[in-house]
C-alpha positions in Angstrom: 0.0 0.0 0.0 1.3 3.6 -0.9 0.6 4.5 3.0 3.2 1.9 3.7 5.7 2.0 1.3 9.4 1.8 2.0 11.2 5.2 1.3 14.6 7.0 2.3 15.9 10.0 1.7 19.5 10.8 0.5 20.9 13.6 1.5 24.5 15.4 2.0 26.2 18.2 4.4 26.0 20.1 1.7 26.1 21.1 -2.6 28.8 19.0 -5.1 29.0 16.0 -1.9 27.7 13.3 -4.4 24.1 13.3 -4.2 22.7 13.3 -7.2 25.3 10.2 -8.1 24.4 7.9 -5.3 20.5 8.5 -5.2 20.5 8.3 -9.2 23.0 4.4 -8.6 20.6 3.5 -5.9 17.2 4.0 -8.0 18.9 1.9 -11.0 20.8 -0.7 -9.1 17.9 -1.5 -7.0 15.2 -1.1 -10.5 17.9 -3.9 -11.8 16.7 -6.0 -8.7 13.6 -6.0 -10.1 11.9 -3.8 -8.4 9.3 -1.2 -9.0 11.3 2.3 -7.6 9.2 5.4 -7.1 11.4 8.6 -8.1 11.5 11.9 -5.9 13.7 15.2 -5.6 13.2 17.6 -3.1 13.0 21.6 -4.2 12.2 22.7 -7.8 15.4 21.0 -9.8 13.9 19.9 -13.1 17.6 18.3 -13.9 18.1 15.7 -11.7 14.4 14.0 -12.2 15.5 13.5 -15.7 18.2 11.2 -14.7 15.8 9.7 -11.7 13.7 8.7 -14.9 16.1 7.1 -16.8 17.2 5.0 -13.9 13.6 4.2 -12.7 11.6 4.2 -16.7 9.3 6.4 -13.8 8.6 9.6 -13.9 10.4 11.8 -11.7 8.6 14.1 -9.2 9.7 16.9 -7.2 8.5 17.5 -3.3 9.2 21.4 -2.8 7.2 22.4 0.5 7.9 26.3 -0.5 5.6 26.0 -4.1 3.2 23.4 -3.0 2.9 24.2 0.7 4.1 21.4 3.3 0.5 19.9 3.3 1.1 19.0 -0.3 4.5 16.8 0.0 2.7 14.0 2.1 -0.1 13.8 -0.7 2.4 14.2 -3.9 4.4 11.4 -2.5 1.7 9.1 -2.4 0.8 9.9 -5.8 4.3 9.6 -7.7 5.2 5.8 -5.2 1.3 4.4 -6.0 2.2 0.9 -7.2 5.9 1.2 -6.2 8.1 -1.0 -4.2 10.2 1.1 -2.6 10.8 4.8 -3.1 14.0 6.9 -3.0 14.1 10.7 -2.4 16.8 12.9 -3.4 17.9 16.3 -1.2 18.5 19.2 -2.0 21.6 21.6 -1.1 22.9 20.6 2.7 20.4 18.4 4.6 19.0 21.1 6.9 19.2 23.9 3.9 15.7 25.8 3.0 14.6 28.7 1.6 16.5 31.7 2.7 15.6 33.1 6.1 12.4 30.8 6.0 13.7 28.3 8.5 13.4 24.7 7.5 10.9 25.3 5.1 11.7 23.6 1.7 14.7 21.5 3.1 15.6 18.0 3.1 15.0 17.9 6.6 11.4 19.1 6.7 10.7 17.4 3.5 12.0 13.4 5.6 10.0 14.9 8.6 6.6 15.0 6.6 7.0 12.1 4.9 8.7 10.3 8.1 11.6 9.1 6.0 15.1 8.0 7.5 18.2 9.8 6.2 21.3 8.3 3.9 23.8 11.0 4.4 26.4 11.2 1.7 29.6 12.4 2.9 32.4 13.8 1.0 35.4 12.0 2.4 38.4 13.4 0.0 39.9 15.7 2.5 39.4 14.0 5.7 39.8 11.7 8.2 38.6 11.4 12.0 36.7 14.0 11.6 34.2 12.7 9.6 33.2 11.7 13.0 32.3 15.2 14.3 30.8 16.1 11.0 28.2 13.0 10.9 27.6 13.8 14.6 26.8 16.8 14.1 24.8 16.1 11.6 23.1 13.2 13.5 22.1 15.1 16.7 21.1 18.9 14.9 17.5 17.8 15.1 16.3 15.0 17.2 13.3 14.4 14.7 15.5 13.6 11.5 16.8 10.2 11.7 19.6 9.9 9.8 19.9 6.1 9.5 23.9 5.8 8.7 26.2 7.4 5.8 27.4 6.1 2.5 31.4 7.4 2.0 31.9 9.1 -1.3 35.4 9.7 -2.9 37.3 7.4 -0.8 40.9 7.6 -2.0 42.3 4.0 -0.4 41.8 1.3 1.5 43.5 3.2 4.1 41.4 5.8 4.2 38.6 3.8 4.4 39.7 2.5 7.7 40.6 5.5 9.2 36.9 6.8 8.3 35.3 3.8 9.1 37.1 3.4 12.6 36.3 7.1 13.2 32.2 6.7 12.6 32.5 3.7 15.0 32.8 6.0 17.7 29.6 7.5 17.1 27.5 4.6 16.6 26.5 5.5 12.9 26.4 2.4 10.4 28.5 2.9 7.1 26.1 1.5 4.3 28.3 2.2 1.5 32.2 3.5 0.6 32.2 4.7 -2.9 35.7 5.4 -4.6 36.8 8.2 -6.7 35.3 7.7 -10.2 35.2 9.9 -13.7 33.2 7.7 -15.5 30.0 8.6 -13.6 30.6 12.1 -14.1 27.6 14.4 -15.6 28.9 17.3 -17.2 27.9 21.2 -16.5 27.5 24.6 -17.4 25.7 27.4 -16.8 22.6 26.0 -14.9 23.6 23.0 -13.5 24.1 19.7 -15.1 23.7 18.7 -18.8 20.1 17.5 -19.0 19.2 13.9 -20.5 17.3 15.2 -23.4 21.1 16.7 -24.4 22.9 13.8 -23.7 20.8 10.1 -25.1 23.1 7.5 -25.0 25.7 8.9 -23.4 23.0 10.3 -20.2 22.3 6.3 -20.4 25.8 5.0 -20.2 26.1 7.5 -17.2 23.4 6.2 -15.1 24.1 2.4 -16.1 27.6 3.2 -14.3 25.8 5.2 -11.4 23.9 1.5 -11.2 27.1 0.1 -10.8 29.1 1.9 -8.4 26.2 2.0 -5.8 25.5 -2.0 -6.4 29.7 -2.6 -5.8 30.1 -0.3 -3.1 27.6 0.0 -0.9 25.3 -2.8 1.2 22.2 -2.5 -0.9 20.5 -5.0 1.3 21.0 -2.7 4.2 19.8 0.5 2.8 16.6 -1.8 1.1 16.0 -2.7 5.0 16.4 0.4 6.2 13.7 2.1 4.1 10.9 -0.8 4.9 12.0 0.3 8.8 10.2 3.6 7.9 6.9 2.4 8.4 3.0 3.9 7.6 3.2 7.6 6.2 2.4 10.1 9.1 -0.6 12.4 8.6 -3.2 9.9 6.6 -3.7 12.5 3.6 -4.8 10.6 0.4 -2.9 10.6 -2.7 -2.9 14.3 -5.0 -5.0 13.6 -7.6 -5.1 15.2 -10.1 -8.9 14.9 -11.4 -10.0 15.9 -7.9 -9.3 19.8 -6.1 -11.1 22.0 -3.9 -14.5 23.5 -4.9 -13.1 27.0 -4.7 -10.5 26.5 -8.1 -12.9 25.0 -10.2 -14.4 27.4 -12.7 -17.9 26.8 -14.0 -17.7 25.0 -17.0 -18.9 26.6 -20.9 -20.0 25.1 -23.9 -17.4 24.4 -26.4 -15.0 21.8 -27.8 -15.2 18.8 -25.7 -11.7 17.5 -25.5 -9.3 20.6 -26.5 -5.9 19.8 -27.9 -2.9 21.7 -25.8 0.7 21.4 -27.2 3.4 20.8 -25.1 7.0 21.9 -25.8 9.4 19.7 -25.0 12.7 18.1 -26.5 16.2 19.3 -25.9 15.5 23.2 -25.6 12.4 22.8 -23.2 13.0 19.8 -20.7 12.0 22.0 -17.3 8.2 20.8 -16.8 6.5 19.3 -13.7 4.9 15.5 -14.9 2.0 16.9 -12.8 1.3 19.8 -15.1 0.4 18.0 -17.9 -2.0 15.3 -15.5 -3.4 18.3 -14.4 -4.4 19.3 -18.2 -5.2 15.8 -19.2 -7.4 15.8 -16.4 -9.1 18.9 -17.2 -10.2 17.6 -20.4 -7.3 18.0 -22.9 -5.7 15.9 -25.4 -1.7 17.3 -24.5 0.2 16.6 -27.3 4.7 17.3 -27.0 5.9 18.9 -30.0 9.8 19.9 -30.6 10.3 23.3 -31.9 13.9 22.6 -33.0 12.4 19.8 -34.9 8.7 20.0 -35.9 7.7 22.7 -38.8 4.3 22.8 -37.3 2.3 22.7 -34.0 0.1 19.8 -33.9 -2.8 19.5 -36.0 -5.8 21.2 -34.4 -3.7 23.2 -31.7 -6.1 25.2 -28.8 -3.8 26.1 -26.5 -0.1 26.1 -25.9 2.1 25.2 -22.6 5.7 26.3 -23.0 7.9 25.4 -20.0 11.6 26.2 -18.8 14.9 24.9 -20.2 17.8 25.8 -22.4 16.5 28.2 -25.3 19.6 30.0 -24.9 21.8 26.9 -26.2 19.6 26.1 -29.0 19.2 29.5 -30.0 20.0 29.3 -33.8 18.2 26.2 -34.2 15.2 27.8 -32.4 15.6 30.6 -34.9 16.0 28.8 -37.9 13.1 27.1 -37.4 11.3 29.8 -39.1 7.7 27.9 -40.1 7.1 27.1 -36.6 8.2 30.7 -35.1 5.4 32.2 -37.3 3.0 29.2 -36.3 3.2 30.1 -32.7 2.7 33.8 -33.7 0.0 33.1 -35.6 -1.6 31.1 -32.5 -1.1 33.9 -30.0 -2.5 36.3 -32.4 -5.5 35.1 -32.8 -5.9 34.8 -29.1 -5.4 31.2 -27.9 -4.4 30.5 -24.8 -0.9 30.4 -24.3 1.3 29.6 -21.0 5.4 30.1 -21.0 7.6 29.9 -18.2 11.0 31.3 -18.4 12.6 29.6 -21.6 8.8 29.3 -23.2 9.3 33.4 -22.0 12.8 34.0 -23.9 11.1 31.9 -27.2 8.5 34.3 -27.0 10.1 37.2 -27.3 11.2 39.4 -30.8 14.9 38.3 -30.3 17.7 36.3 -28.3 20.8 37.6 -28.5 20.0 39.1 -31.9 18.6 36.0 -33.3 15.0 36.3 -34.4 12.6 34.1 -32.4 8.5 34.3 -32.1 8.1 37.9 -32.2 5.1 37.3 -29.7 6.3 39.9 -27.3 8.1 43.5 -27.8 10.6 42.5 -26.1 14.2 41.2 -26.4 16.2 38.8 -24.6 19.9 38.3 -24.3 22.5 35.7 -22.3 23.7 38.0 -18.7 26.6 37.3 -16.4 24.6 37.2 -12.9 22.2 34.5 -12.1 19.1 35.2 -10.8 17.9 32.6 -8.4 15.4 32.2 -5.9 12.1 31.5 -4.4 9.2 34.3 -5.1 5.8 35.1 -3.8 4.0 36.4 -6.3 0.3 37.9 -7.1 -1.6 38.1 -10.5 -2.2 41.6 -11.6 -5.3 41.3 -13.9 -6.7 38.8 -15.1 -5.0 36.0 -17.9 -5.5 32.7 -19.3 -4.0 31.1 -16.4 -5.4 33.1 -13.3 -7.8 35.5 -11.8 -6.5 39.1 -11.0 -5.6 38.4 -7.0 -5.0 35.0 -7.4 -1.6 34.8 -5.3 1.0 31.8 -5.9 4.6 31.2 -5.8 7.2 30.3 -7.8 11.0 29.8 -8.8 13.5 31.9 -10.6 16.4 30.5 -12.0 18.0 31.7 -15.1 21.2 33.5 -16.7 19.3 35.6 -19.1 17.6 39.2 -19.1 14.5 40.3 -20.8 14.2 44.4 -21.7 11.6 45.3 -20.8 11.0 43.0 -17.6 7.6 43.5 -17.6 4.2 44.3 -20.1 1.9 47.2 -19.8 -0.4 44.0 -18.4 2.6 42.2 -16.3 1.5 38.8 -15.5 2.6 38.9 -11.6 3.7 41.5 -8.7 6.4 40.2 -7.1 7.2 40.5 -3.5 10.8 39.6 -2.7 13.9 40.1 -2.9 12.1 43.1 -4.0 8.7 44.6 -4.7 9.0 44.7 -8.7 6.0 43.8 -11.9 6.8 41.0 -13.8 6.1 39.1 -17.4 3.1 39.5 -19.7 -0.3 39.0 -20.5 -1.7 40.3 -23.7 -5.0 38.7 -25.2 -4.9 34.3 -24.2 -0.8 35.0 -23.2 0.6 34.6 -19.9 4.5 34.7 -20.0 7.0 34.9 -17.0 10.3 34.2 -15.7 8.5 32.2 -13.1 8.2 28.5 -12.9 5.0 27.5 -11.0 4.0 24.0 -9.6 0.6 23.7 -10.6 -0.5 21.0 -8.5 -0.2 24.0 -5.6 -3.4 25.4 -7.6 -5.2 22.9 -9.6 -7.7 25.8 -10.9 -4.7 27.7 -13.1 -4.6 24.5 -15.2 -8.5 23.9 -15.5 -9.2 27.6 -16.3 -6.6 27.1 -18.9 -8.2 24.3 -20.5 -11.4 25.9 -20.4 -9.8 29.1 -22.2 -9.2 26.3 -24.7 -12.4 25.1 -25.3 -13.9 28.3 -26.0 -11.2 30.4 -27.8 
């Protein structure tokens, strides 16, 4: 039963200690047992599900208590490991790191705590000794309510050095369920936003996670870490699963006349991989047929288009491919100018505009776009100003920045949201059926933007 199911969480002191490596080896050497593995990250990272997926064949979800609220992780969790046999959840940043100056809200730790998960905790072991004894300690007693259930050893240099670290964590009573040694072939290759997605990479994103598979089945005790996960027991709290066909009374719009099952096209493929799996359940279950298109690739949207959903991703690195793709720019003009409902988040915003650095792109927007030197990261609260496709003027939500670019001007003579923090600014677009921001939303946080969406379909 999903209220039951074995689960652990895998976590780290902190960024670059080998998380993403060891959760991603676990899901695929313990799928290569045969069994049924149910895919989680915790915050907003659309990269690392990617490679949970490939491991898996599941899709990956995210559990961010800062977009969906901490009521929603119990109930997301239960909807992504439904049918699973065990399920394996990936931190974010240090274990006990949140959203800044909000406590620890959106951190591993809470995230364990809902879900009353015990704790791997993946250590970085290349510059130290003993005291990886004080630093798992530490670790261990911060917060009596996160049991952290032992430690899996990452770039071990010898056989040496595993004694000393192993003799060390004795002292404290911590189990060692794993020692990992220092490899290069498992490395997944960056740049400007993290690592290289899997759409980028295909067979060489597989070999990857095949040798992920492999290090975590050689070096760590994979019986140990399966036992520890079934010690986890029934899901605190009792919520039922998110679904994504039933959401409170006060989201759902009344329903018009009009085309019975509208078709929504999806972006997707290499230049737009940042989309939550529930956004397009959330559509499907509204009534659309969601169809994925690739605008490097396809000419054309798909046959009978209503509505468009353009998500985050790399736009930016495909830029002259984007551009040359001149049949499809004009399609998706010719779509917004007629007044169908269009939704684009960040990259979908950047496609959008009249230009990327000087390339021509959709020409939707009077606006231009161009690659910047400072990131702009961060969690946002955000309000609707009037009234778009996607929400009611007043309708408040929040959302996720994270990109290297800069759109002039920032924001429409509509903006699509006021923003409160890190300062009080207006931000994005909406002009006729199109909503277009820097910020990426979780939908599942408010099931109504989807279904009014939909319903914009239907009668546009």
């Amino acid at each position: 039963m999903v209220s039951s199911v074995p689960r652990l969480v895998v976590a780290a002191p902190a960024s670059g200690s080998g998380k993403t490596t060891v959760a991603t080896g676990l899901m695929a050497a313990l799928a290569a047992r045969g069994l049924a593995v149910s895919p989680h990250k915790v915050g907003p990272d659309y990269i690392d599900p990617g490679y949970h997926a490939l491991a898996t064949g599941r899709a990956g979800r995210n559990l961010d208590a800062y977009l969906c609220g901490p009521e929603l992780i119990g109930p997301l969790f239960r909807h992504g490991a439904d049918g699973c046999d065990i399920a394996v959840v990936e931190g974010v940043m240090g274990l006990y790191d949140g959203a800044a100056g909000e406590g620890e809200l959106a951190s591993t730790a809470q995230v364990a705590k809902v879900l009353g998960a015990p704790v791997v905790l993946v250590v970085d072991a290349s510059a130290q000794s003993r005291s990886v004894a004080a630093l798992v300690h530490g670790f261990v007693s911060w917060d009596p309510e996160v049991r952290v259930g032992g430690v899996i050893l990452n770039k071990v240099g010898s056989d040496r050095h595993e004694g000393l670290l192993r003799e060390a964590l004795e002292s404290v009573g911590v189990p060692v369920f794993g020692v990992l040694r220092r490899a290069d072939r498992v490395g997944v290759p960056s740049r400007h936003l993290g690592l290289v997605p899997v759409a980028e990479r295909g067979s060489a994103a597989v070999d990857a996670v095949a040798a992920m598979g492999a290090l975590v089945s050689q070096g760590c005790d994979l019986d140990a870490l399966v036992a520890l996960a079934r010690s986890a027991g029934t899901l605190p709290g009792g919520p039922a699963p998110w679904t994504p066909g039933e959401s409170p009374a006060r989201d759902h719009p009344a329903r018009s006349s009009g085309k019975p099952r509208p078709r929504v096209a999806l972006a997707g493929g290499a230049a737009f991989t940042f989309s939550y799996a529930e956004h397009a359940e959330l559509l499907a279950a509204a009534g659309a047929e969601v169809v994925v298109f690739d605008p490097r690739r396809d000419e054309h949207l798909p046959d009978g288009t209503d509505g468009l959903v353009i998500g985050g991703g790399f736009p930016e690195v495909y830029a002259e491919e984007l551009s040359a793709n001149e049949p499809l720019r004009k399609a998706v003009a010719h779509l917004a100018g007629r007044g169908a409902p269009v939704a684009a988040e960040c990259a979908g915003l950047l496609y959008l505009c009249r230009e990327l650095d000087g390339l021509p792109m959709c020409g939707v927007l009077d606006a231009s776009a161009r690659m910047a030197e400072r990131l702009t990261l961060g969690y946002r609260d955000a309000v609707a100003v009037g009234d778009s496709a996607l929400a009611a003027a007043g309708t408040r939500m929040r959302g996720h920045e994270f990109h290297r670019t800069v759109v002039e001007p920032g924001a429409g003579a509509a903006p699509a949201w006021g923003v409160r923090a890190p300062e009080r600014r207006l931000e994005g677009f909406v002009q006729r059926g199109v909503h277009a921001s820097y910020l990426h939303t979780h939908w599942a946080s408010r099931p109504g933007v989807a279904r009014r969406f939909v319903e914009r379909c239907r009668t546009s």
